[in-house]
VMD Tcl script that builds the backbone (N, CA, C; Angstrom):
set m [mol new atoms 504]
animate dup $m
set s [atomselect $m all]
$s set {name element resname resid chain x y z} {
  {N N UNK 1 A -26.816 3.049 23.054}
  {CA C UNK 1 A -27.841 2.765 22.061}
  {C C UNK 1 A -29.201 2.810 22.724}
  {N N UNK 2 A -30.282 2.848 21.713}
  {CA C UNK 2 A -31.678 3.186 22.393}
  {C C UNK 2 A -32.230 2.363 22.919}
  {N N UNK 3 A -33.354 2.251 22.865}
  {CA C UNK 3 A -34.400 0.800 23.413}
  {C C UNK 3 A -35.409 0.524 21.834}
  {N N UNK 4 A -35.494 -0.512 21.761}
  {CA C UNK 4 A -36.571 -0.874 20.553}
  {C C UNK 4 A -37.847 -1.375 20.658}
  {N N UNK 5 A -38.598 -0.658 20.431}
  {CA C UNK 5 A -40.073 -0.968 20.782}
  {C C UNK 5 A -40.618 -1.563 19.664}
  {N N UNK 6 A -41.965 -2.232 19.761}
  {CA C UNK 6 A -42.888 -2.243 17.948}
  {C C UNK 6 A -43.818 -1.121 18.507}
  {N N UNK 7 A -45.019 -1.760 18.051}
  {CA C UNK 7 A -46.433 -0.060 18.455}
  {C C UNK 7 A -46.941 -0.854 19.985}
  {N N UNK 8 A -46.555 -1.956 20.455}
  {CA C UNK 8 A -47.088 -2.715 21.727}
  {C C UNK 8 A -46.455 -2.971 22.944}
  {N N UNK 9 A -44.716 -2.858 22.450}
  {CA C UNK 9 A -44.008 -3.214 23.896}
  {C C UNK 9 A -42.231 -3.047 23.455}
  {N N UNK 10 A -42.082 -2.732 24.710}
  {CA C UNK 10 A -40.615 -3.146 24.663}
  {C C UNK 10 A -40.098 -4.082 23.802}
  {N N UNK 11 A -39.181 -4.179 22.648}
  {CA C UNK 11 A -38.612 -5.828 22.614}
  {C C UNK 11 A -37.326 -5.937 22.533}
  {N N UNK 12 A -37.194 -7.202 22.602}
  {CA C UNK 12 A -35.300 -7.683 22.444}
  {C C UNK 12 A -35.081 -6.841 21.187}
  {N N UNK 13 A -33.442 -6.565 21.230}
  {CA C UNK 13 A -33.125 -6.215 20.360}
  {C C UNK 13 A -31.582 -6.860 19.272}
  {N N UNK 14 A -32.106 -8.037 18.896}
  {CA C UNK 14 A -31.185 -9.265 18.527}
  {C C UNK 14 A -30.303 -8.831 17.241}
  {N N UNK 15 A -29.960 -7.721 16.829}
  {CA C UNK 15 A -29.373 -7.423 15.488}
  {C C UNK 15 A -28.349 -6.793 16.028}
  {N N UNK 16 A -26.956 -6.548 15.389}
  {CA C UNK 16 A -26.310 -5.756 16.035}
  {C C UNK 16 A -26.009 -4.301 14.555}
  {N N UNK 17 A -26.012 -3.015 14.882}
  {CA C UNK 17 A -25.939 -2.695 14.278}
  {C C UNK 17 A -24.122 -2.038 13.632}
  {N N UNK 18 A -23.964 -2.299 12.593}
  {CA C UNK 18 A -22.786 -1.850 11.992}
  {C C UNK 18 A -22.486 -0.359 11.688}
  {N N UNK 19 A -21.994 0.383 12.666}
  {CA C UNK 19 A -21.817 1.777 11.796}
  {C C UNK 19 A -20.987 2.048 10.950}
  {N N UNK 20 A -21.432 3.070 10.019}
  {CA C UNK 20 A -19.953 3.127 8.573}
  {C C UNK 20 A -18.972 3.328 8.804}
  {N N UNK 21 A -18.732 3.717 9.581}
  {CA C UNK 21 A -17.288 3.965 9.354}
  {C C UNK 21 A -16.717 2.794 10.045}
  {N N UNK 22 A -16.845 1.662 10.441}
  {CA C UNK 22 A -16.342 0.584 10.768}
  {C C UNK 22 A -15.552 0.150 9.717}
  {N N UNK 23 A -14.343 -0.778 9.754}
  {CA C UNK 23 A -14.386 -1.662 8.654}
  {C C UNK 23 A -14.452 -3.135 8.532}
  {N N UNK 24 A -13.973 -4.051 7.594}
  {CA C UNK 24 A -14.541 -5.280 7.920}
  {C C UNK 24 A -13.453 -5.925 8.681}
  {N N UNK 25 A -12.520 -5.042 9.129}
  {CA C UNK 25 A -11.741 -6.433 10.378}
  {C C UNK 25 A -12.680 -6.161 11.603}
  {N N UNK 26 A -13.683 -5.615 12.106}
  {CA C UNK 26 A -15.007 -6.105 12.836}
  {C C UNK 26 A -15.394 -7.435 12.682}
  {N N UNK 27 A -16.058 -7.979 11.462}
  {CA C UNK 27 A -16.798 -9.057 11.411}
  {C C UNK 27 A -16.339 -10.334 12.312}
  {N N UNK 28 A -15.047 -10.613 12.146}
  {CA C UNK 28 A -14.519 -11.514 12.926}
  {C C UNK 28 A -14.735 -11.744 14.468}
  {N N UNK 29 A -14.849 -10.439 15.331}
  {CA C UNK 29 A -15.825 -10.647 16.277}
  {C C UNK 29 A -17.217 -10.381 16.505}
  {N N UNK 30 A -17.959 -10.662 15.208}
  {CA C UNK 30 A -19.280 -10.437 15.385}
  {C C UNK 30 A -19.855 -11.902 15.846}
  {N N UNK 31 A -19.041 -12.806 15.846}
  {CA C UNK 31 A -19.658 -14.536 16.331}
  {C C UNK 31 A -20.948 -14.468 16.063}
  {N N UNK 32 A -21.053 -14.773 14.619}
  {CA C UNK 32 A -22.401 -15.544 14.572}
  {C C UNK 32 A -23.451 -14.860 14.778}
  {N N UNK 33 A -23.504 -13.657 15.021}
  {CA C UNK 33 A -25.084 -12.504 15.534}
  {C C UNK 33 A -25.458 -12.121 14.188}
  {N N UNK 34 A -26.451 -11.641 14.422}
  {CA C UNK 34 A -26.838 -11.038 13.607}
  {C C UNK 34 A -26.599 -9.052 13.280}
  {N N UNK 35 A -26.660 -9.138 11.857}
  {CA C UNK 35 A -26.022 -7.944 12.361}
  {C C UNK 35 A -26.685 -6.452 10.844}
  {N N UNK 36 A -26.691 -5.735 11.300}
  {CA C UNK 36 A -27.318 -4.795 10.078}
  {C C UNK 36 A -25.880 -3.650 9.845}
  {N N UNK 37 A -25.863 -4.416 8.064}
  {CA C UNK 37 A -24.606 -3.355 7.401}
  {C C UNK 37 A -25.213 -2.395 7.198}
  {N N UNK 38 A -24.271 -0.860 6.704}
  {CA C UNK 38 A -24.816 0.360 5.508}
  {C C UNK 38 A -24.753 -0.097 4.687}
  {N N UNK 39 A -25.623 0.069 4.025}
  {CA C UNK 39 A -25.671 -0.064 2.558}
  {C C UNK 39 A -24.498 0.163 1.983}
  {N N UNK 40 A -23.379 0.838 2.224}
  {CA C UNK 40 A -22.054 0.725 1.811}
  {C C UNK 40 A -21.443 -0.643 1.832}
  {N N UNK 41 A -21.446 -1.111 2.802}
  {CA C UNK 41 A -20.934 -2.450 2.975}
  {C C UNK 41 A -21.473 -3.546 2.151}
  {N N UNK 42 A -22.542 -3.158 1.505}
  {CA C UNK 42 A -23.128 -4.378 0.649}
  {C C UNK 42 A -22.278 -4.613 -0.357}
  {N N UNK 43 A -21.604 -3.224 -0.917}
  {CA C UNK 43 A -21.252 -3.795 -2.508}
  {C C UNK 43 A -19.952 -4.278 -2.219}
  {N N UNK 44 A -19.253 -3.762 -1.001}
  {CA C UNK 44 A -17.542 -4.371 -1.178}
  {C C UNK 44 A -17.353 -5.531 0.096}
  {N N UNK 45 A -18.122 -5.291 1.107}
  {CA C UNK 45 A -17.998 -6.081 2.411}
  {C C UNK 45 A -19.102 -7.183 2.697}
  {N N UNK 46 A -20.166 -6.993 2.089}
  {CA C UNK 46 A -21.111 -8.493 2.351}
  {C C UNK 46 A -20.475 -9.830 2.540}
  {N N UNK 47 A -19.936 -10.355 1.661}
  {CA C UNK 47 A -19.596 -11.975 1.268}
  {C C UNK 47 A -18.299 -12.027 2.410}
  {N N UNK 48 A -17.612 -10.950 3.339}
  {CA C UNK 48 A -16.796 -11.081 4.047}
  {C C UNK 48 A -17.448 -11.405 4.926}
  {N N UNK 49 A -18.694 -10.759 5.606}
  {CA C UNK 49 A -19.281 -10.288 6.501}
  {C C UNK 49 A -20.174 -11.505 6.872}
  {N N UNK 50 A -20.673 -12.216 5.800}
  {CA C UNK 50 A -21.873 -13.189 5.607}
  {C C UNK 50 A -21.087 -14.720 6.159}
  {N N UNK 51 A -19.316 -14.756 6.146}
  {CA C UNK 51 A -18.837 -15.437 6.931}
  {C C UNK 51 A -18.571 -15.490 8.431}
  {N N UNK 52 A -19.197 -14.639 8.561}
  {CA C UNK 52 A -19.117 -14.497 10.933}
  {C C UNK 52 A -20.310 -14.108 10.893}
  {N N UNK 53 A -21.292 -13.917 10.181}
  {CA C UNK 53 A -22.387 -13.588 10.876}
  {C C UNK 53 A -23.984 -14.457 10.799}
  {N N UNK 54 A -24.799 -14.602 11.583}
  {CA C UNK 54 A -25.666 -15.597 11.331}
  {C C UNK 54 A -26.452 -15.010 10.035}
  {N N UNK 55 A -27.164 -13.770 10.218}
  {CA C UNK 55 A -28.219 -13.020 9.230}
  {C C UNK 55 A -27.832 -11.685 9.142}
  {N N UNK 56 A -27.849 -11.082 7.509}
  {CA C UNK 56 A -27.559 -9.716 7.293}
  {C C UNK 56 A -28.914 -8.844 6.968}
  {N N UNK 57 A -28.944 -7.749 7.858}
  {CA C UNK 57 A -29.590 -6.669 7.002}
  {C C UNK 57 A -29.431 -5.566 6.718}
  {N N UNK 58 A -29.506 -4.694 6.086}
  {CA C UNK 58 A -28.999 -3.318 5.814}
  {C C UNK 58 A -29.538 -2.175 6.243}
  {N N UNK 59 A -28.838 -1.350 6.536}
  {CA C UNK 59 A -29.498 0.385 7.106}
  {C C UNK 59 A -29.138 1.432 6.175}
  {N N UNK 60 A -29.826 2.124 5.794}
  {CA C UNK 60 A -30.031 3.228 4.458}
  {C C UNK 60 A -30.087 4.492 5.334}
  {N N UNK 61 A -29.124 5.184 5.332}
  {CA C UNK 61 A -29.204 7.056 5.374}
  {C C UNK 61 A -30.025 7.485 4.855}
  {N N UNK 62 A -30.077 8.862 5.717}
  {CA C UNK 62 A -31.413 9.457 4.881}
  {C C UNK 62 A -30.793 9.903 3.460}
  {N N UNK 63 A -29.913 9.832 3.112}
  {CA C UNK 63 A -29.772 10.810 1.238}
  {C C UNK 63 A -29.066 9.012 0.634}
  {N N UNK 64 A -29.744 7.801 1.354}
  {CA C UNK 64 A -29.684 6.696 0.045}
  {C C UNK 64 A -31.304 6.493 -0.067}
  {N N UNK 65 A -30.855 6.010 -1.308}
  {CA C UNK 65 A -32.380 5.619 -1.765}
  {C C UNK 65 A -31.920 3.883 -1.831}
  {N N UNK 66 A -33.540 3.272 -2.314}
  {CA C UNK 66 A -33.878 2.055 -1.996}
  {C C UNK 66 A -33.305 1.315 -3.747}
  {N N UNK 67 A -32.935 2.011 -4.330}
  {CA C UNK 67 A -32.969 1.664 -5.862}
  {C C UNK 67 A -31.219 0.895 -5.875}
  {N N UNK 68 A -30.427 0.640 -5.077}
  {CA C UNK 68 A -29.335 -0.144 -4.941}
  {C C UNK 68 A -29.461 -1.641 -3.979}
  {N N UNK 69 A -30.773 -1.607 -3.625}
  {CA C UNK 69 A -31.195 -2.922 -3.406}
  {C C UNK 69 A -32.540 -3.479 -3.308}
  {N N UNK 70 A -33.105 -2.919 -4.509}
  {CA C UNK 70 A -34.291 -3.114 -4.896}
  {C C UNK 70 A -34.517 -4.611 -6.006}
  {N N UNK 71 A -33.743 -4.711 -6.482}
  {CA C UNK 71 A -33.845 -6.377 -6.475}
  {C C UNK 71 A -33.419 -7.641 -5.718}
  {N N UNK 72 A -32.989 -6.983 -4.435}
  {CA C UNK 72 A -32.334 -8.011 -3.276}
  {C C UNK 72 A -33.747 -7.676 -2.083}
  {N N UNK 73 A -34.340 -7.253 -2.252}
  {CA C UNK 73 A -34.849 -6.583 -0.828}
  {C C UNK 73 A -35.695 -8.014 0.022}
  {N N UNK 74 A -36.266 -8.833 -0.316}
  {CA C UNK 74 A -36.246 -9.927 0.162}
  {C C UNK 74 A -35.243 -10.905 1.059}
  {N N UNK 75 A -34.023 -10.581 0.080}
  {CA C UNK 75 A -33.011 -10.960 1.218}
  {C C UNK 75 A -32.307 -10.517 2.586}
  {N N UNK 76 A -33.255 -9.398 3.066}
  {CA C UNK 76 A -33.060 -8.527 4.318}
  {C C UNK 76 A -34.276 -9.044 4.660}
  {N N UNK 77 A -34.179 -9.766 6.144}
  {CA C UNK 77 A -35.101 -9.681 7.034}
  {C C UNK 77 A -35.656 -8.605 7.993}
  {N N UNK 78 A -34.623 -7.653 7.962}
  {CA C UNK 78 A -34.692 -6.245 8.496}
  {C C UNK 78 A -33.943 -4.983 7.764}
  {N N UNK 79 A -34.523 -4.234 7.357}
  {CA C UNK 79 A -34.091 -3.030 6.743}
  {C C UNK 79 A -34.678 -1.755 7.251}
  {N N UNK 80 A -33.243 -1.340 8.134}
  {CA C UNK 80 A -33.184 -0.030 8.819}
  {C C UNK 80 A -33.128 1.289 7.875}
  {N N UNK 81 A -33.795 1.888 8.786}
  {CA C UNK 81 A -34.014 3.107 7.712}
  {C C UNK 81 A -33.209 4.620 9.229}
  {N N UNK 82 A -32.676 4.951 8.720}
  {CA C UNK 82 A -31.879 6.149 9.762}
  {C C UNK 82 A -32.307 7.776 9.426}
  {N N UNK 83 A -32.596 8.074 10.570}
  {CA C UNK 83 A -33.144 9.393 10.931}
  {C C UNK 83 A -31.879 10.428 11.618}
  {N N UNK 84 A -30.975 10.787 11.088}
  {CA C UNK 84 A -30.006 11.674 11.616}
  {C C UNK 84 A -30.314 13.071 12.037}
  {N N UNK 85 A -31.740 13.082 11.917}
  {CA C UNK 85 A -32.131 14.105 12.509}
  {C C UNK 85 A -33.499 14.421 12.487}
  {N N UNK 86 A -34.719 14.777 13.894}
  {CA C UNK 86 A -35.670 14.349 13.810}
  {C C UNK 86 A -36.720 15.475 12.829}
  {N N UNK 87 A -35.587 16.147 12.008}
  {CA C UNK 87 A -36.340 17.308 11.210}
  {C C UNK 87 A -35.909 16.783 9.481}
  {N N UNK 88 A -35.197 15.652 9.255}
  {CA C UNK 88 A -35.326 14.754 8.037}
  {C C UNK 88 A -36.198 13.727 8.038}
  {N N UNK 89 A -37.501 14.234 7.056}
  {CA C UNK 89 A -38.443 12.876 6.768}
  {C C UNK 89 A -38.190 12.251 5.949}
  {N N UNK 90 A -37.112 12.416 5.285}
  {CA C UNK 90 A -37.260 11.321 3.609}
  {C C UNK 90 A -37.300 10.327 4.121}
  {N N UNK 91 A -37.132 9.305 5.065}
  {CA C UNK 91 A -37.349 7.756 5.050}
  {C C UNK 91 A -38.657 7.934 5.443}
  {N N UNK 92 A -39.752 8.763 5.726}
  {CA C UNK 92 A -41.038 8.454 5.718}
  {C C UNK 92 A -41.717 8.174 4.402}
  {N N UNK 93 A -41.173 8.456 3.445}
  {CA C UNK 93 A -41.664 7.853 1.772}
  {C C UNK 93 A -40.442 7.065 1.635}
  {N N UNK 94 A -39.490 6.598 2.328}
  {CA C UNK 94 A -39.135 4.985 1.654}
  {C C UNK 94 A -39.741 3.698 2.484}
  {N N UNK 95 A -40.120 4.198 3.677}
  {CA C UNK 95 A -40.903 3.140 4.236}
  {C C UNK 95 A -41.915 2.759 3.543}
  {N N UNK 96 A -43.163 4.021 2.975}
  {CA C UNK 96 A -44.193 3.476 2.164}
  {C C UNK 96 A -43.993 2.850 0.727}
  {N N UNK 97 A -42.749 3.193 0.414}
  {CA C UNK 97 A -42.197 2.716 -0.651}
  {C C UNK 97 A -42.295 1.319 -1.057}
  {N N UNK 98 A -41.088 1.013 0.326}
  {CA C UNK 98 A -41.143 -0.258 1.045}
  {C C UNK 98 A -42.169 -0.925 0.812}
  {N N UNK 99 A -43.000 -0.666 1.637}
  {CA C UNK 99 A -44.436 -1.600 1.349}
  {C C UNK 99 A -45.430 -1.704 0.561}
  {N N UNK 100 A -45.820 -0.369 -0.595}
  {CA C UNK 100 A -46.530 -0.449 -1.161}
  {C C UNK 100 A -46.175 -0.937 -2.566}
  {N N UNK 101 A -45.060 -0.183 -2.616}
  {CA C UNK 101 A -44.186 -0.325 -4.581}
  {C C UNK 101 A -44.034 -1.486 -4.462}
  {N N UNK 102 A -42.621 -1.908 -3.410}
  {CA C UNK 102 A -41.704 -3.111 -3.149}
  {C C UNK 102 A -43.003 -4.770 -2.598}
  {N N UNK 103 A -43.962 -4.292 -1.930}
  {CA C UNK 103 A -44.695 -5.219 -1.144}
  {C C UNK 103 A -43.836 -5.702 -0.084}
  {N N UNK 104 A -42.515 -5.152 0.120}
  {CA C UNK 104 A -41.634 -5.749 1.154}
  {C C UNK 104 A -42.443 -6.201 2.605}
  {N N UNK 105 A -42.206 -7.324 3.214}
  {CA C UNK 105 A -42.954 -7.745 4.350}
  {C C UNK 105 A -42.161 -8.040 5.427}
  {N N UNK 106 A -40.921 -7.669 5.453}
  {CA C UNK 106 A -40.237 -7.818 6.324}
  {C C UNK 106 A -40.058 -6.760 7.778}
  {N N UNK 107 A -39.532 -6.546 7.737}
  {CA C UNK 107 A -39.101 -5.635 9.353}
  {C C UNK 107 A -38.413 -4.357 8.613}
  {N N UNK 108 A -39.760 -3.216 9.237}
  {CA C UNK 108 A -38.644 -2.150 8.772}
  {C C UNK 108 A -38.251 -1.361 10.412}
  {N N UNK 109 A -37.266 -0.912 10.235}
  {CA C UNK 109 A -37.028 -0.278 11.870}
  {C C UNK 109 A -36.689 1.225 10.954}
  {N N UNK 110 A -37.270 1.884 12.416}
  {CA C UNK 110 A -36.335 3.551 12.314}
  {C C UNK 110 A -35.412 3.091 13.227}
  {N N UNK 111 A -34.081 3.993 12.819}
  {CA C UNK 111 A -33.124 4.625 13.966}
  {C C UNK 111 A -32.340 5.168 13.742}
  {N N UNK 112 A -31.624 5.906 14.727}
  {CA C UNK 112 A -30.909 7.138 14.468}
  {C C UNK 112 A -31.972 8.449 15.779}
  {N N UNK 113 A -32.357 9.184 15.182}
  {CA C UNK 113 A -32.937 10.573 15.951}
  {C C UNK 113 A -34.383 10.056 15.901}
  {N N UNK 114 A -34.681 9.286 16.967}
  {CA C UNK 114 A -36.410 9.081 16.548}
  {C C UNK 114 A -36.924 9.081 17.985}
  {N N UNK 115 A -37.662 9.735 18.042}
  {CA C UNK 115 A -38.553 10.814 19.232}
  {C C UNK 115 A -40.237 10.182 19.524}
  {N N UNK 116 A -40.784 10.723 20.515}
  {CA C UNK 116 A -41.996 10.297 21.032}
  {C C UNK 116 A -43.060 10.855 19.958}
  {N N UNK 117 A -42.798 12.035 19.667}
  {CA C UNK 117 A -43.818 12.829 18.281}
  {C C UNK 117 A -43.941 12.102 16.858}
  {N N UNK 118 A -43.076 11.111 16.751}
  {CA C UNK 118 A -42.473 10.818 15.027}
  {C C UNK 118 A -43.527 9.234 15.304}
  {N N UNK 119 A -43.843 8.418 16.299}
  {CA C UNK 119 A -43.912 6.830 16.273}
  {C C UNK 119 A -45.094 6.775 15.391}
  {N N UNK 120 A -46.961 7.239 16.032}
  {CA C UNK 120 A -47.612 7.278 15.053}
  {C C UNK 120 A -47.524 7.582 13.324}
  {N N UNK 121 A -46.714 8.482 13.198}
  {CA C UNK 121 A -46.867 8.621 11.674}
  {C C UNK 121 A -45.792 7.984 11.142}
  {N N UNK 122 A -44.650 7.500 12.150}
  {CA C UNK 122 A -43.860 6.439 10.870}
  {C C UNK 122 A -44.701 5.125 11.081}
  {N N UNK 123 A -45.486 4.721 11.872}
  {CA C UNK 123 A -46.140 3.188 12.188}
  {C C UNK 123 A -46.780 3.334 10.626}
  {N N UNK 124 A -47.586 4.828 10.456}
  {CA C UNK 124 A -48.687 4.877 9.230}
  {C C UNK 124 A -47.800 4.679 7.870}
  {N N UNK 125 A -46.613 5.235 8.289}
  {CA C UNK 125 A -46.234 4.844 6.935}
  {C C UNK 125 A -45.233 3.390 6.398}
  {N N UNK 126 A -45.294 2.497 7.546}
  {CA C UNK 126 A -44.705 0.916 7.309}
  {C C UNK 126 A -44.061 0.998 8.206}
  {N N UNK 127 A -43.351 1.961 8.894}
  {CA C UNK 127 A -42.278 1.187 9.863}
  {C C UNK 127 A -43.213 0.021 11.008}
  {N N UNK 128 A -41.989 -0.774 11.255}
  {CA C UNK 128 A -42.616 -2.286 12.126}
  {C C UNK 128 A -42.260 -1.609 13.439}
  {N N UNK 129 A -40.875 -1.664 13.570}
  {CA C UNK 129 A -40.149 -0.913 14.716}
  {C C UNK 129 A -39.560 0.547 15.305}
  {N N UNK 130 A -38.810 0.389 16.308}
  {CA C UNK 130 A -38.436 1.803 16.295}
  {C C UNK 130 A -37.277 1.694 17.508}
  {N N UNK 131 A -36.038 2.172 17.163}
  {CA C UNK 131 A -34.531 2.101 18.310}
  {C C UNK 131 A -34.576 3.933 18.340}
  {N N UNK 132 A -35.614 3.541 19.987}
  {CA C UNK 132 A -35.662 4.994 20.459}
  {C C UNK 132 A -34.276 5.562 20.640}
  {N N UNK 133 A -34.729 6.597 20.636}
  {CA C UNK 133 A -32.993 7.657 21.249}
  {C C UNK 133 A -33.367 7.606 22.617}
  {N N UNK 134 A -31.721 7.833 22.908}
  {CA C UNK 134 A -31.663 7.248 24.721}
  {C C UNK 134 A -32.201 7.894 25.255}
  {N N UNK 135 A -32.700 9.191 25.263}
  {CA C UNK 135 A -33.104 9.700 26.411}
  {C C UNK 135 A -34.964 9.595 26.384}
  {N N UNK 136 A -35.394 9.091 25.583}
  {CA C UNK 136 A -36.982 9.184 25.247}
  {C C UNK 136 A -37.405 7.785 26.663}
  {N N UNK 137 A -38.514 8.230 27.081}
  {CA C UNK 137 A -38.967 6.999 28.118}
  {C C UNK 137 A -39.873 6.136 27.365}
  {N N UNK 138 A -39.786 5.012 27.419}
  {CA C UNK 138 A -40.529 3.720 26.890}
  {C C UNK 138 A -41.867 4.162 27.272}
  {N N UNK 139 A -42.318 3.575 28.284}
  {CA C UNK 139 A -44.082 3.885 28.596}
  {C C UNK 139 A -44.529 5.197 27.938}
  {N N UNK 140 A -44.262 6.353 27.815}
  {CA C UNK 140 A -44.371 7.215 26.667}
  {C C UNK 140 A -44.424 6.849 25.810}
  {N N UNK 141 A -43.305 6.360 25.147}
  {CA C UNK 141 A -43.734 6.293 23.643}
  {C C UNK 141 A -44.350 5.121 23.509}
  {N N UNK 142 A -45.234 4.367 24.253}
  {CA C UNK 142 A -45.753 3.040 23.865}
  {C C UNK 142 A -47.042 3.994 23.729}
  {N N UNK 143 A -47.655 4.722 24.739}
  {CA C UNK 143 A -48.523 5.614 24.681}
  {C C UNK 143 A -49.152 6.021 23.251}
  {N N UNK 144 A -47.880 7.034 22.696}
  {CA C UNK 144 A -48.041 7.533 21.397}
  {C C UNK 144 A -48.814 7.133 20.358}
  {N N UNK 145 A -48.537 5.462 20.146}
  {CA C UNK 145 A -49.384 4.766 19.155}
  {C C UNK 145 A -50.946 4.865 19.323}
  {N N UNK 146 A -51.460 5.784 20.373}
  {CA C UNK 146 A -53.179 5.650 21.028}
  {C C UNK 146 A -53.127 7.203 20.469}
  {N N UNK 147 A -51.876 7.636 20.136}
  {CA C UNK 147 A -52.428 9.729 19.533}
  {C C UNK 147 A -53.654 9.745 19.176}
  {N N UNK 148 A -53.774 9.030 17.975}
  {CA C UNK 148 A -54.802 9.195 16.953}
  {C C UNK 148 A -55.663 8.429 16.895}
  {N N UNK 149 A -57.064 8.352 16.907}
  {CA C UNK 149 A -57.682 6.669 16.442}
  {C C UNK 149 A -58.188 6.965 15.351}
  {N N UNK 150 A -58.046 7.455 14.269}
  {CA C UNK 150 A -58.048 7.383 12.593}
  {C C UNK 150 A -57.536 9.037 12.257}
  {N N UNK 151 A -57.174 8.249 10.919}
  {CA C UNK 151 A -56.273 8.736 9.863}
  {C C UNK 151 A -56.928 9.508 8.917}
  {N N UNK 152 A -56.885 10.973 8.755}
  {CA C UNK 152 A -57.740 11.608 7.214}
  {C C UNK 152 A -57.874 11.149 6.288}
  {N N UNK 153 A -56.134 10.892 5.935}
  {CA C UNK 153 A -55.461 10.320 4.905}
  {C C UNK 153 A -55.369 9.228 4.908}
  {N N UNK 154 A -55.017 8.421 3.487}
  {CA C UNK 154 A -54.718 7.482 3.252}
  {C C UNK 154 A -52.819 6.752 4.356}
  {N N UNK 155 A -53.050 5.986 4.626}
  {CA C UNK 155 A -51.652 5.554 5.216}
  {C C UNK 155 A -51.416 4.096 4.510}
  {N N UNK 156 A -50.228 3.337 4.787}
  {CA C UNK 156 A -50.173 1.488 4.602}
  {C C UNK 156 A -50.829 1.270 5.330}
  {N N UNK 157 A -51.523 1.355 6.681}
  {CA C UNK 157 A -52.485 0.388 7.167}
  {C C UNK 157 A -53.692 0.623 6.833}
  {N N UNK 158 A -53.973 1.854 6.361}
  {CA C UNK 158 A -55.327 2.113 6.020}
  {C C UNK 158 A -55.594 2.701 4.605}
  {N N UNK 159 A -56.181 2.572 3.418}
  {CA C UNK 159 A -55.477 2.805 2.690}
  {C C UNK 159 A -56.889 3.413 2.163}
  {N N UNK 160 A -57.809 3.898 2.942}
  {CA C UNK 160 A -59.177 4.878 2.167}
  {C C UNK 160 A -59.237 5.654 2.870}
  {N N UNK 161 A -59.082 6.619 2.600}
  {CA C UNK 161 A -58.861 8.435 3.331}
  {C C UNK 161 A -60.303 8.480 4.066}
  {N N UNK 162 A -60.458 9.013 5.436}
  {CA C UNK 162 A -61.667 9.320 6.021}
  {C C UNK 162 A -62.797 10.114 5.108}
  {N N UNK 163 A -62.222 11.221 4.113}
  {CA C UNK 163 A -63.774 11.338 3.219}
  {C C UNK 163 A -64.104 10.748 2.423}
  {N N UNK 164 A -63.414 9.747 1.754}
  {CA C UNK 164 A -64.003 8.800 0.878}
  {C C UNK 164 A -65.559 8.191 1.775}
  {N N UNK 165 A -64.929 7.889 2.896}
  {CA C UNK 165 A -66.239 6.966 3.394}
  {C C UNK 165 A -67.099 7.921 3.847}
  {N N UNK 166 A -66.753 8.881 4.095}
  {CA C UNK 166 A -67.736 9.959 4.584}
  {C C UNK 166 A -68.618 10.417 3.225}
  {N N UNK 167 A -68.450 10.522 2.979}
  {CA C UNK 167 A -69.581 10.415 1.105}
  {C C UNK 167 A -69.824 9.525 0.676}
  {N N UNK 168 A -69.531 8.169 1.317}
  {CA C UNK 168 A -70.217 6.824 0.723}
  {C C UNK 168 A -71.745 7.133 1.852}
}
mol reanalyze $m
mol bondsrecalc $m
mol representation Tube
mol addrep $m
């Protein structure tokens, strides 16, 4: 598994993640961790799962959408968003989704295929975190977040496109 950075540093990485094709005779040795289901596991395996584990959050493929737990989304303290490949952007419009539609304020992570080129523009579009792929070097991609020092466009952190103010 990768290393998890935010846009500032290395950090712990206290969740454990569940891959699908697992099933739920796992949970029993998950003792108490914390741990992030697929979104598969929500509708038949949660309430199994929510007994061995301290805190749940969920990870969405790139071909799920956010509309099967869009009235729970509060109850994820972290909601992973997966990149199976670093040439699929659709979770770059569910992150902004995330934050702008939803107001979600929680932790969004990439992971799956996520590279030194991708950190600035998923930071712009909500992601909190990021579970580099193994072979990417940390001090690099801490780098990355300095690419740019403003945005044309509108992003979630910035949300007035550089010519707006340039014609004010």
């Amino acid at each position: 598994m990768g290393i998890l950075i935010n846009s500032h540093e290395r950090i712990r990485d206290d969740w454990t993640l569940i891959n699908a094709a697992s099933g739920p005779d796992v949970f029993p040795a998950l003792n108490q961790r914390k741990v992030l289901l697929p979104l598969a596991f929500l509708e038949d395996d949660e309430a199994e799962a929510r007994r061995y584990v301290s805190e749940v959050g969920v990870w969405l493929d790139s071909s799920e959408t956010l509309e099967a737990i869009a009235e729970r989304l509060n109850d994820f303290p972290v909601i992973a968003l997966n990149f199976p490949s670093f040439a699929d952007g659709r979770h770059y419009s569910t992150a902004r989704e995330l934050r702008q539609t939803y107001g979600y304020q929680g932790e969004i992570r990439a992971i799956g295929d996520v590279l030194r080129d991708q950190l600035c523009f998923l930071k712009r579009c909500g992601f909190s975190t990021f579970l580099l792929r193994s072979d990417q070097e940390v001090e690099e991609c801490l780098r990355a977040f300095d690419d740019f020092s403003y945005s044309y466009t509108a992003t979630v952190e910035q949300s007035e496109p550089l010519f707006t103010k340039r014609s004010a």
